[in-house]
LOLUMVEX-735538 format. One record per residue (C-alpha): residue number from 1; x, y, z. Coordinates in steps of 0.1 Angstrom, whole numbers, plus 5000, padded with zeros to 4 digits. Layout:
BEGIN
<n:NUM&c1:X&c2:Y&c3:Z>
...
***
This chain:
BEGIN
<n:1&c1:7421&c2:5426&c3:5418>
<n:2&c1:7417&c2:5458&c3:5436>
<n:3&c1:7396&c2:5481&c3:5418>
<n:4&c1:7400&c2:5511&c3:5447>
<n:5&c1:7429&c2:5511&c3:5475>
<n:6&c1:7419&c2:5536&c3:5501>
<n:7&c1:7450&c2:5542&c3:5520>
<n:8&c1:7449&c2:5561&c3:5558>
<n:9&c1:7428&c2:5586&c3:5548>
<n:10&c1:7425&c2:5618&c3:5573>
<n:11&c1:7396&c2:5644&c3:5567>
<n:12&c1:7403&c2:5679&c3:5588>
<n:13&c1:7386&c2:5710&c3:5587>
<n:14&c1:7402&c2:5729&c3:5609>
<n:15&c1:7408&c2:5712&c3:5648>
<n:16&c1:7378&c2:5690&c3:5641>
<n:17&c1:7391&c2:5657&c3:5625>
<n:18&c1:7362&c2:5638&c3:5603>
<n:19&c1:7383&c2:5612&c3:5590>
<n:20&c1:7409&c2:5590&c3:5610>
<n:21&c1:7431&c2:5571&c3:5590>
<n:22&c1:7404&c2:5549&c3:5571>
<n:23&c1:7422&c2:5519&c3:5550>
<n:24&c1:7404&c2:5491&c3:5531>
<n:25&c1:7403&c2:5474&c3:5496>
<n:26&c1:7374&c2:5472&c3:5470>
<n:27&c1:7378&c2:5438&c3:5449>
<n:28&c1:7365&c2:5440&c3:5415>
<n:29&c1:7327&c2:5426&c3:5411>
<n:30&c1:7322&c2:5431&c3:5446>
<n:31&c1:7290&c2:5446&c3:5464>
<n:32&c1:7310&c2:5468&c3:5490>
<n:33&c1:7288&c2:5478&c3:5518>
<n:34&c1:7299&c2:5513&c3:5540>
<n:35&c1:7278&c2:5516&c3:5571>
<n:36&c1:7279&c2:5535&c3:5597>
<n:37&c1:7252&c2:5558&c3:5619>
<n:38&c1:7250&c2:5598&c3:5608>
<n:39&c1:7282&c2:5615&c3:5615>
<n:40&c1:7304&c2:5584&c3:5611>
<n:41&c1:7325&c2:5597&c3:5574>
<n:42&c1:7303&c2:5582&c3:5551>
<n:43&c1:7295&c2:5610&c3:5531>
<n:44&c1:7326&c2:5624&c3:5534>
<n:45&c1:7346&c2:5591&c3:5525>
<n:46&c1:7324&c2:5587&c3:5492>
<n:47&c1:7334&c2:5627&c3:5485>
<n:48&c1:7368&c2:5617&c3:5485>
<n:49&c1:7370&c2:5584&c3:5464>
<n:50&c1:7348&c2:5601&c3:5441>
<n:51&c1:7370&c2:5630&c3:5438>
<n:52&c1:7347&c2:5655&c3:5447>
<n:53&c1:7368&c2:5664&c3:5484>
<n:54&c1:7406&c2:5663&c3:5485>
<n:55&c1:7419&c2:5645&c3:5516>
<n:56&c1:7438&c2:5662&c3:5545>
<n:57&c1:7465&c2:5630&c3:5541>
<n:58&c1:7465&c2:5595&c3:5533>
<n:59&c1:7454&c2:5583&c3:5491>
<n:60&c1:7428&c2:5567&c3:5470>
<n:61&c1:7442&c2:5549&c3:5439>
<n:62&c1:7421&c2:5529&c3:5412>
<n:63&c1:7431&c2:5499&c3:5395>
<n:64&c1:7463&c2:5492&c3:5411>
<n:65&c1:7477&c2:5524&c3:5399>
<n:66&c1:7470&c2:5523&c3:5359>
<n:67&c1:7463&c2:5552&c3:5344>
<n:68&c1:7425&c2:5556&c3:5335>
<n:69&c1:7397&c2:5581&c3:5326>
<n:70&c1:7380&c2:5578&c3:5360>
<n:71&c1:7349&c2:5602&c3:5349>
<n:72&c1:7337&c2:5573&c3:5325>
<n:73&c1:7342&c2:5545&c3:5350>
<n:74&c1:7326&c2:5558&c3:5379>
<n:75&c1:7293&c2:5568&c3:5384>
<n:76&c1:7273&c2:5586&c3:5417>
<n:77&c1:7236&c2:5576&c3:5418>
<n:78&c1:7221&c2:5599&c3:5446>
<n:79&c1:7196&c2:5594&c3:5470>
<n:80&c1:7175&c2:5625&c3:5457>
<n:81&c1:7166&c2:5628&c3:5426>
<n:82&c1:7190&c2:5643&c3:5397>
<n:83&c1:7170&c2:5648&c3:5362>
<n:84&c1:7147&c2:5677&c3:5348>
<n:85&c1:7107&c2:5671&c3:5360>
<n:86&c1:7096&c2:5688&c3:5328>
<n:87&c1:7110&c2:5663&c3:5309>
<n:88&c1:7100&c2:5630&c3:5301>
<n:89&c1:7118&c2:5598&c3:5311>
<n:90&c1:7129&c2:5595&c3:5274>
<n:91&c1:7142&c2:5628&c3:5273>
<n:92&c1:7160&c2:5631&c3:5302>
<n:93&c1:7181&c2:5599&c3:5294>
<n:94&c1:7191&c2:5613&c3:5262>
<n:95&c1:7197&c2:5647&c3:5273>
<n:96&c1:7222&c2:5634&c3:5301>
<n:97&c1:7236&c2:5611&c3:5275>
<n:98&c1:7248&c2:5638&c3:5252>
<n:99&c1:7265&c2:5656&c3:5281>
<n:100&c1:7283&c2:5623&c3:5287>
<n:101&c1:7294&c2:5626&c3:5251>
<n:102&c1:7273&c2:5594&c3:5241>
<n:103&c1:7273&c2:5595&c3:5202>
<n:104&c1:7241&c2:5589&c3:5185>
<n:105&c1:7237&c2:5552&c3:5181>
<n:106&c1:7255&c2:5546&c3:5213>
<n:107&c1:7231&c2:5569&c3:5232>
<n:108&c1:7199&c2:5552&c3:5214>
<n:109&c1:7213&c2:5519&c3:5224>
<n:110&c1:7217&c2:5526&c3:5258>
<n:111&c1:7188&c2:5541&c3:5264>
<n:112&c1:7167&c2:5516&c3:5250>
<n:113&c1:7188&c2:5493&c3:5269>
<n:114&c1:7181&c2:5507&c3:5305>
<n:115&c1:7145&c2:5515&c3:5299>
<n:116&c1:7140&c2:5476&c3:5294>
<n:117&c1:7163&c2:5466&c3:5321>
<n:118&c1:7148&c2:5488&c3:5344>
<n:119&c1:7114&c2:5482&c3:5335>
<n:120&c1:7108&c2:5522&c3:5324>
<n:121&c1:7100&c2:5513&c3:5290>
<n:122&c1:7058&c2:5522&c3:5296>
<n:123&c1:7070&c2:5554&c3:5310>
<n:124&c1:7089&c2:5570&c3:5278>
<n:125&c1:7071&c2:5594&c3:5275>
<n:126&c1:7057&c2:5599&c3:5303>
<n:127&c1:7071&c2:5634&c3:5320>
<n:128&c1:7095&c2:5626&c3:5355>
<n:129&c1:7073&c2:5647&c3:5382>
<n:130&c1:7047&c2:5620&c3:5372>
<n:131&c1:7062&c2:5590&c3:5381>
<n:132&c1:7061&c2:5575&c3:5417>
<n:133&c1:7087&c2:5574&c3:5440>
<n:134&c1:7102&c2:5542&c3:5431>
<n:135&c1:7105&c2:5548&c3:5397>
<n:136&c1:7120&c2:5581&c3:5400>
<n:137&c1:7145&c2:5559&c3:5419>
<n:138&c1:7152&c2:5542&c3:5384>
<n:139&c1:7153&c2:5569&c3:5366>
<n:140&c1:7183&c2:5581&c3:5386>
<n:141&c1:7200&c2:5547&c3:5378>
<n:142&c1:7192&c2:5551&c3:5343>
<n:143&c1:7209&c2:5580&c3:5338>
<n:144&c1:7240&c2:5577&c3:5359>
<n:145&c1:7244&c2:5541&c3:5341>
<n:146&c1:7243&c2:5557&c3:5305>
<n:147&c1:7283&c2:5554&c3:5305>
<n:148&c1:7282&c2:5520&c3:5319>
<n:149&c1:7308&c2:5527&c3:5345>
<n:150&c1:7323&c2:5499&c3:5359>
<n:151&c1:7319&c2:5516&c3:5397>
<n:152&c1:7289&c2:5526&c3:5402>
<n:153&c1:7281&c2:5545&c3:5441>
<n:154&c1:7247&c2:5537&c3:5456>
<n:155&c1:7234&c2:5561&c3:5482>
<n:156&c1:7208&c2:5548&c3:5502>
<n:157&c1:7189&c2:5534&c3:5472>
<n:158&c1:7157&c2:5518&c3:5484>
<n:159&c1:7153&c2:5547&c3:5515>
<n:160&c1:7113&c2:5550&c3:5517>
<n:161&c1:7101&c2:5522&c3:5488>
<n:162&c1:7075&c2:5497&c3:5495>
<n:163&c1:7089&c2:5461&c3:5499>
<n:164&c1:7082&c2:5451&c3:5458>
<n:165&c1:7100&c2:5477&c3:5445>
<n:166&c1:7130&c2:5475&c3:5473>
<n:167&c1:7127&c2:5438&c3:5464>
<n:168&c1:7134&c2:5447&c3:5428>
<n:169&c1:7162&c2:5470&c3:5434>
<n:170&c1:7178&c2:5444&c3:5447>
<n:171&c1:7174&c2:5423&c3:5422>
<n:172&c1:7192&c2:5450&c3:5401>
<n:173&c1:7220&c2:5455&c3:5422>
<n:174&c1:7226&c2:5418&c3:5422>
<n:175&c1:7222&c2:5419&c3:5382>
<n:176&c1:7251&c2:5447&c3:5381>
<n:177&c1:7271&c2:5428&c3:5403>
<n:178&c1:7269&c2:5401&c3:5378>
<n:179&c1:7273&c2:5419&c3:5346>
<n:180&c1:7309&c2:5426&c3:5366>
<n:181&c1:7306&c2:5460&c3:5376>
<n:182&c1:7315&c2:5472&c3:5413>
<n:183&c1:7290&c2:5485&c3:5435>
<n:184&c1:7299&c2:5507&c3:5471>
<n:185&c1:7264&c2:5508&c3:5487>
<n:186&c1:7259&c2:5532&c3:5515>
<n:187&c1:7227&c2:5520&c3:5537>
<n:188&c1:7206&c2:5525&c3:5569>
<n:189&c1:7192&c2:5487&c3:5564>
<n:190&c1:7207&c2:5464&c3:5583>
<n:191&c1:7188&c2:5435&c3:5563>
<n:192&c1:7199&c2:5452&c3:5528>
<n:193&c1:7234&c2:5454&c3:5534>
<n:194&c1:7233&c2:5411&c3:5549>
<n:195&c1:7217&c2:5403&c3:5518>
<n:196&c1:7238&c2:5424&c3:5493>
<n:197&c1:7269&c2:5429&c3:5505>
<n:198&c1:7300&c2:5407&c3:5497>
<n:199&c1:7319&c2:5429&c3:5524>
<n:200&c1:7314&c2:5454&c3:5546>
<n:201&c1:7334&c2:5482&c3:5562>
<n:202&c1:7316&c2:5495&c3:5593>
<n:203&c1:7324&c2:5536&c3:5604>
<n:204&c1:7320&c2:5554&c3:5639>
<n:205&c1:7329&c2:5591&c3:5643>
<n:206&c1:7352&c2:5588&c3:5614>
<n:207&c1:7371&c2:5554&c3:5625>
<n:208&c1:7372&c2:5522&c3:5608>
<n:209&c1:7357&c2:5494&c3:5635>
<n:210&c1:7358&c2:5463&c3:5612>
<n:211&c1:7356&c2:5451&c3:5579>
<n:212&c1:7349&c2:5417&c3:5568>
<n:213&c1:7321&c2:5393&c3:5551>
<n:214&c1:7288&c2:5396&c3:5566>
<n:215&c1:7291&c2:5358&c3:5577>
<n:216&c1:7320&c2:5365&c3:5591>
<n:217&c1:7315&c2:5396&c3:5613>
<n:218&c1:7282&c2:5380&c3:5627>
<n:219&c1:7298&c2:5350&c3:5642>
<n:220&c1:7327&c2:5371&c3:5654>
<n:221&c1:7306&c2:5402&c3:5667>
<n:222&c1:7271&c2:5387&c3:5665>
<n:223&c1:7268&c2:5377&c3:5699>
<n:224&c1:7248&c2:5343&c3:5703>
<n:225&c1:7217&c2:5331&c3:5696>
<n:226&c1:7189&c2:5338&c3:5720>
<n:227&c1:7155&c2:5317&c3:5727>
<n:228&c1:7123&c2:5339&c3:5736>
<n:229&c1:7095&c2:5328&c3:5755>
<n:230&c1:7063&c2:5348&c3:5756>
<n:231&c1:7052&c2:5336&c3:5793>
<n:232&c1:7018&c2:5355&c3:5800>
<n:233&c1:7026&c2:5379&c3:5831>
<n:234&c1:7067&c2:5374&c3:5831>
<n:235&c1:7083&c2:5353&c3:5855>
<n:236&c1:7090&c2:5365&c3:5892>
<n:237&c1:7122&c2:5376&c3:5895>
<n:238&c1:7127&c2:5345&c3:5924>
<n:239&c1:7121&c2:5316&c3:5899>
<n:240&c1:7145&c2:5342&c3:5876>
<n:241&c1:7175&c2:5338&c3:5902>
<n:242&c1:7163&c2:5299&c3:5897>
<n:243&c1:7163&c2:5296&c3:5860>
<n:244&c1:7199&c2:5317&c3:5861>
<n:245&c1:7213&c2:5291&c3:5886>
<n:246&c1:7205&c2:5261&c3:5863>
<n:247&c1:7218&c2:5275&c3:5833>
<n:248&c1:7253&c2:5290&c3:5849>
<n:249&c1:7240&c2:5323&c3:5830>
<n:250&c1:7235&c2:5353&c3:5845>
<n:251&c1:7218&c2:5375&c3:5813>
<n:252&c1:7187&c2:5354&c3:5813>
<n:253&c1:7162&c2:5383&c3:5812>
<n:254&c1:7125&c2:5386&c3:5817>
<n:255&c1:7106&c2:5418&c3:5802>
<n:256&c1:7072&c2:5422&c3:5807>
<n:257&c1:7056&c2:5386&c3:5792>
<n:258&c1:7087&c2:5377&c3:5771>
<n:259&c1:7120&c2:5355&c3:5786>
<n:260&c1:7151&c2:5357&c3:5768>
<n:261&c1:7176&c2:5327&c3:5775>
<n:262&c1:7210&c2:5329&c3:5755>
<n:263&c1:7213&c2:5301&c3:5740>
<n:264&c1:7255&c2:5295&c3:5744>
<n:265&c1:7269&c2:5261&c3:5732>
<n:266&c1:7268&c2:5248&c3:5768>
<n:267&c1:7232&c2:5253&c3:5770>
<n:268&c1:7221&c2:5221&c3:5758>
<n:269&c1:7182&c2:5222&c3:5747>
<n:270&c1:7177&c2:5196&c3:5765>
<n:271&c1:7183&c2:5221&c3:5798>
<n:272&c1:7162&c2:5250&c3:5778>
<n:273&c1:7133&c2:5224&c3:5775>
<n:274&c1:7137&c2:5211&c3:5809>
<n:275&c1:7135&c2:5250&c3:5822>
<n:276&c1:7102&c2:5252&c3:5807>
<n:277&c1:7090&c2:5219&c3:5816>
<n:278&c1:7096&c2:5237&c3:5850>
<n:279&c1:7080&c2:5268&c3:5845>
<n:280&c1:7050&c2:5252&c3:5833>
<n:281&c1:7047&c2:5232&c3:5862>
<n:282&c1:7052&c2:5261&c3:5885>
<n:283&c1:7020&c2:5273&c3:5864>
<n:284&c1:7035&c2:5296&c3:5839>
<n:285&c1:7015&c2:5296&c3:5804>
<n:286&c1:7040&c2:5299&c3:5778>
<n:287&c1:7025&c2:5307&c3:5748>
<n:288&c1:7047&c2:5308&c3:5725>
<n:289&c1:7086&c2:5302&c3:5718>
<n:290&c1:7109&c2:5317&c3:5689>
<n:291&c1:7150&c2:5317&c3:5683>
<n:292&c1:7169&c2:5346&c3:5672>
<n:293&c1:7200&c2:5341&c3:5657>
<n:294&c1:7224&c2:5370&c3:5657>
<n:295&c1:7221&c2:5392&c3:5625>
<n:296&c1:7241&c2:5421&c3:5613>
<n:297&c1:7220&c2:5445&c3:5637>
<n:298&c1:7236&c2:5430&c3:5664>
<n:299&c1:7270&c2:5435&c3:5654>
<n:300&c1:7264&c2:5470&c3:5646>
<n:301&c1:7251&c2:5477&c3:5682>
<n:302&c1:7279&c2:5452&c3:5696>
<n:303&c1:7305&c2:5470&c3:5680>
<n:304&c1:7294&c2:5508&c3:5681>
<n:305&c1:7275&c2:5505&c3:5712>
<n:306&c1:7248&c2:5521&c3:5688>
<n:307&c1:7215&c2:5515&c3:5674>
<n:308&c1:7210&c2:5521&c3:5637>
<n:309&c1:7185&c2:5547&c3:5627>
<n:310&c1:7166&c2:5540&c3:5596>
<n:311&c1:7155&c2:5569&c3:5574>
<n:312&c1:7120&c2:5566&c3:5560>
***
């Protein structure tokens, strides 16, 4: 089912258009992935399905129309963090429960719920300026998830952790997923999103360029795998022309001490390894070899003509 429809939605302010006519559907229990470099609508998209901007034109409509209380089923947790510093982990959670309108036993449930799940329970009482950065991070889940939306907005969630707790957190994310919420992840990490995401909607200067399955907008927009030799001193740009000629590919590249040979269907390896029986008998020392196969980087750069900049 679709839990959000977003239908040809324009941003303006003034002549300068922000949004062009973006459409795509959320399915319910999916990990919805929105990427796109700075300035491509991201924020400005999420301000709109979360009610906080009004579009120029086009719609956003939840649960195929029904009528719902959206403020309990959606929840924003922000990149920066969103809770007092004077107050302890413990208080905060039940201090932004009772503005959600949690009643008592609720509130003490949930929060005693979260602080286990998301491993805060040693820092109860501990005040939130204390904790590291990571854990700060959690705290901002904790609270947003005192309602237990059923969407739940993640922006740029592991931006500057070290790679245990960014393993965890996705581990969490994975663990809302399937408890059945919806998750819309906004990310800089080309990795994170291949991992995560079910589906992915990718955003230049306000446009929609694609949306699809990871797997599926690799092997359309991926480009091809690509073997790499690291050849000490390069090879000289005659036995290049060579190698080019005998493959019937013309983007066989040398850079510095590394050779990059696309590796297209036609290209048996039997004609790779016989190019480097070749080289080495010209007296090339290869000294290593390695195979890249396309990723989710590639189609970003493939398809925006971009390269992604990731925050620390």
């Amino acid at each position: 089912m679709s839990i959000i429809s977003v239908k040809s939605v324009c941003k303006q302010y003034g002549q300068k258009k922000v949004l062009h006519g973006v459409s795509f559907d959320i399915e319910t229990g999916e990990i919805f992935g929105l990427l796109g470099s700075n300035g491509a609508g991201k924020s400005t998209l999420t301000s709109i399905i979360l009610g906080l901007l009004k579009p120029t034109s086009g719609s956003i409509t939840f649960f195929d129309g029904k009528k719902v209380n959206m403020k309990k089923k959606l929840a924003l947790v922000p990149q920066s963090t969103a809770f007092y510093n004077d107050f302890s982990v413990g208080k905060n959670m039940h201090f932004f429960g009772s503005i959600y309108g949690l009643k008592r036993n609720k509130l003490r449930d949930r929060v005693n719920f979260l602080l286990k799940w998301l491993n805060l329970i040693e820092f109860k009482d501990t005040k939130a300026d204390f904790l590291s950065g990571g854990y700060q991070r959690l705290l901002n889940i904790a609270i947003s998830l005192l309602p237990d939306p059923e969407i739940i907005f993640l922006d740029e969630p592991t931006v500057g952790l070290d790679p245990k707790m960014r393993k965890m957190f996705w581990e969490k994310i994975k663990e809302l997923q399937a408890a059945g919420k919806t998750v819309i992840l906004t990310t800089h990490y080309m990795d994170e999103a291949e991992h995560l995401c079910t589906r992915i909607a990718l955003l230049k200067k306000g446009k929609l360029l694609s949306t699809g399955k990871p797997g599926e907008l690799i092997k359309e927009y991926g480009g091809v795998k690509v073997m790499i030799f690291n050849i000490t001193g390069g090879v000289r740009e005659e036995h290049l022309v060579k190698i080019r000629t005998a493959l019937n590919e013309r983007t066989v590249v040398s850079k510095g001490d590394l050779l990059f040979i696309p590796f297209k269907q036609e290209h048996s390896l039997e004609k790779v390894l016989a190019v480097t029986d070749w080289l080495m008998q010209e007296g090339y020392n290869i000294t290593s070899s390695t195979t890249k196969e396309p990723n989710l980087e590639d189609v970003f750069l493939n398809l925006t003509g971009e390269k992604m900049e990731v925050k620390h």
